[in-house]
C-alpha positions in Angstrom: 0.0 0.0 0.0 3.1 2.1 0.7 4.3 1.9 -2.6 1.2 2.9 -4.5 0.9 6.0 -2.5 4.0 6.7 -3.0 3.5 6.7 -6.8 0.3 8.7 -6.8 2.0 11.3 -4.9 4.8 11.5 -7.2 2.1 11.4 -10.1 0.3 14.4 -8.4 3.7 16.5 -7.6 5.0 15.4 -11.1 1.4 17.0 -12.6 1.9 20.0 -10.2 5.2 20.9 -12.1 3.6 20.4 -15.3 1.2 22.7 -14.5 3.2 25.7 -13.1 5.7 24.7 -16.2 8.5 24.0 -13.8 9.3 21.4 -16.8 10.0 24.1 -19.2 13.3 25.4 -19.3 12.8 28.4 -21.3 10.1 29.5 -18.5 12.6 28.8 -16.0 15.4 30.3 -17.3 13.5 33.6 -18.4 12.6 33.4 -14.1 16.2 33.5 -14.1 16.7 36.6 -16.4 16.0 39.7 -14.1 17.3 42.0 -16.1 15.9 40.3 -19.4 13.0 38.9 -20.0 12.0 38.2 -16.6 8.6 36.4 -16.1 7.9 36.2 -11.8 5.0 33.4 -12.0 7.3 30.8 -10.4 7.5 33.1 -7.7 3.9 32.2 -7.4 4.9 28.4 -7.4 7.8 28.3 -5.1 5.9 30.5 -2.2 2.8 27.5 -2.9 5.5 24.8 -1.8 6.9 27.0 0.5 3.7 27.1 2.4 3.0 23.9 1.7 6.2 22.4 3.5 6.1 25.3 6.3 2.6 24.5 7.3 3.8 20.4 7.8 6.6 21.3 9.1 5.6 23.4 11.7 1.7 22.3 12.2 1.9 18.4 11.5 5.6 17.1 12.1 5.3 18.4 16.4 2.5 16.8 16.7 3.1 13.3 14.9 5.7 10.1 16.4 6.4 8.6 12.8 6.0 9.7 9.0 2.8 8.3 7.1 4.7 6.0 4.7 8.1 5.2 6.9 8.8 3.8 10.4 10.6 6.9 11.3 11.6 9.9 10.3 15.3 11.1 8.8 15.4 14.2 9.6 19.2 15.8 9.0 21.2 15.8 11.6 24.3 18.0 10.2 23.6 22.4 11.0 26.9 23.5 9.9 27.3 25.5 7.0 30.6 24.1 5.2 32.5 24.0 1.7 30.5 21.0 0.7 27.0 22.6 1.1 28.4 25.9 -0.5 30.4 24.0 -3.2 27.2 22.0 -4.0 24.7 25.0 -4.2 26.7 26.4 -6.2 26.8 24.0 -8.7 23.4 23.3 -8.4 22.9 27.0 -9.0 24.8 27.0 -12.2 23.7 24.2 -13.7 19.5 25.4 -12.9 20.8 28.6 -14.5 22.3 26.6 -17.7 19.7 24.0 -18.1 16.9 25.9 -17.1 16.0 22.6 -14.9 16.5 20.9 -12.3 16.4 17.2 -11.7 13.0 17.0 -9.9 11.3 18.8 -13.2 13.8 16.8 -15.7 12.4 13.2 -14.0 8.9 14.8 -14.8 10.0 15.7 -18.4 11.7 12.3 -19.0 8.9 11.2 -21.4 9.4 14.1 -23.7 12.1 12.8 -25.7 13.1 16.2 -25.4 17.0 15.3 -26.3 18.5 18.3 -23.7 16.1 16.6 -21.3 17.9 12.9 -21.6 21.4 14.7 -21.7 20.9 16.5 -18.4 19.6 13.4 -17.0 22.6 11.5 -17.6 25.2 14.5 -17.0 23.0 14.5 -13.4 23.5 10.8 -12.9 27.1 11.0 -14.0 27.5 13.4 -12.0 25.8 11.8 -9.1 28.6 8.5 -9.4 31.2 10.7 -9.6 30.2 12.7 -6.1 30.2 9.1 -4.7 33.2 7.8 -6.1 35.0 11.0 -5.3 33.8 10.8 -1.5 34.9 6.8 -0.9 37.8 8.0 -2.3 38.8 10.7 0.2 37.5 8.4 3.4 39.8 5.8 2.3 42.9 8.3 1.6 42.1 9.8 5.7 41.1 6.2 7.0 45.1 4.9 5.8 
């Protein structure tokens, strides 16, 4: 049962970027484009998930033990504010900027065919092994 709500509410947030046309890079980057030819409706969106996740975070998550669909919560742990976390927003910042996407709206836009689409998916997953490989590397280097 777990799983299948899990897939409706991917379905549902995968329709919700459809619809604000988080899935379409040009709208995104023209977002992006202050100066340009800047179009604000994703303001519109991002405050809608903002007060969507502020009003479970701070109205449901106090008063709950466990998650609906886990046995417990994972909350993060970590508070600091360090090269990693700046290193990896900024990539993530450059490559939004780029593409346009990001990899929530590119899984939603996978069925496209859309060719820039597939490409940042891979770069992302590429990208992805590479973080990995590069961190068991440097644990085994300061483990020795």
């Amino acid at each position: 049962m777990n799983n299948i709500l899990s897939l409706v509410i991917g379905i549902v947030f995968g329709a919700g970027l459809i619809v604000s046309q988080m899935v379409n890079p040009q709208k995104v980057l023209n977002f992006l484009d202050v100066f340009g030819t800047w179009d604000a409706s994703l303001i519109l969106v991002m405050l809608g998930a903002i007060a969507v996740y502020a009003a479970g975070y701070f109205f449901w998550l106090p008063k709950t033990n466990r998650p609906i669909l886990a046995e417990k919560f994972d909350l993060p742990t970590k508070k600091a504010i360090d090269s990693r976390l700046i290193l990896g927003a900024i990539l993530f910042g450059i490559g939004w900027g780029v593409a346009g996407i990001c990899p929530g709206p590119a899984i939603a836009n996978i069925t496209s065919g859309n060719i820039k689409i597939l490409a940042f998916l891979a770069m992302m997953l590429i990208g992805m092994k590479a973080a990995k490989l590069l961190e068991r590397r440097k644990i085994e280097r300061y483990s020795k």
